[in-house]
C-alpha positions in Angstrom: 0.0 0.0 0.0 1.6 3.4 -0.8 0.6 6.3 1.1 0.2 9.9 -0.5 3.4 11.6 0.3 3.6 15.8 0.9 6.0 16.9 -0.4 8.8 19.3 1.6 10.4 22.6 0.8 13.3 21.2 -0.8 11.5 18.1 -2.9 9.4 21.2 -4.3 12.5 23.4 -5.6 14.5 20.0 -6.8 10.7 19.4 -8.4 11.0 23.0 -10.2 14.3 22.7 -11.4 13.1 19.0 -12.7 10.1 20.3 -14.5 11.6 23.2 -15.8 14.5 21.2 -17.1 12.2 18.3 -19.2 8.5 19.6 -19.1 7.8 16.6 -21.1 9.6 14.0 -19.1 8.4 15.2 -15.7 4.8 14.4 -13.5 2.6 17.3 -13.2 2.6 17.4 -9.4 5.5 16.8 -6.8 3.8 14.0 -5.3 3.9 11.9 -8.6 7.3 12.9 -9.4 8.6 11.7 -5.7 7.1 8.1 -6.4 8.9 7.7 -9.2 12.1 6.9 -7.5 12.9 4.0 -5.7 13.0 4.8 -1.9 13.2 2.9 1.3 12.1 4.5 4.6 14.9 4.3 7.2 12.9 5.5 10.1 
C-alpha cells in the first residue's frame, strides 16, 4: 500500500528545477514525481 506523500520545501525546488529542465519527461505534481524513484524509509 503506498501512502500519499507531501512533499517538503526542498523536494518542491528539486521538483521546479526538474520540471523546468524536461517539461515533457516530468509528473505534473511533486507528489507523482517523488514516487517515481525507488526509496526505502529508514525511520
Amino acid at each position: 500500500m503506498k501512502t500519499k506523500l507531501k512533499a517538503s520545501n526542498g523536494e518542491n525546488i528539486a521538483y521546479i528545477m526538474a520540471k523546468h529542465a524536461e517539461p515533457d519527461k516530468v509528473s505534473d505534481s511533486p507528489e507523482e514525481w517523488l514516487e517515481e524513484f525507488n526509496t526505502f524509509s529508514i525511520y
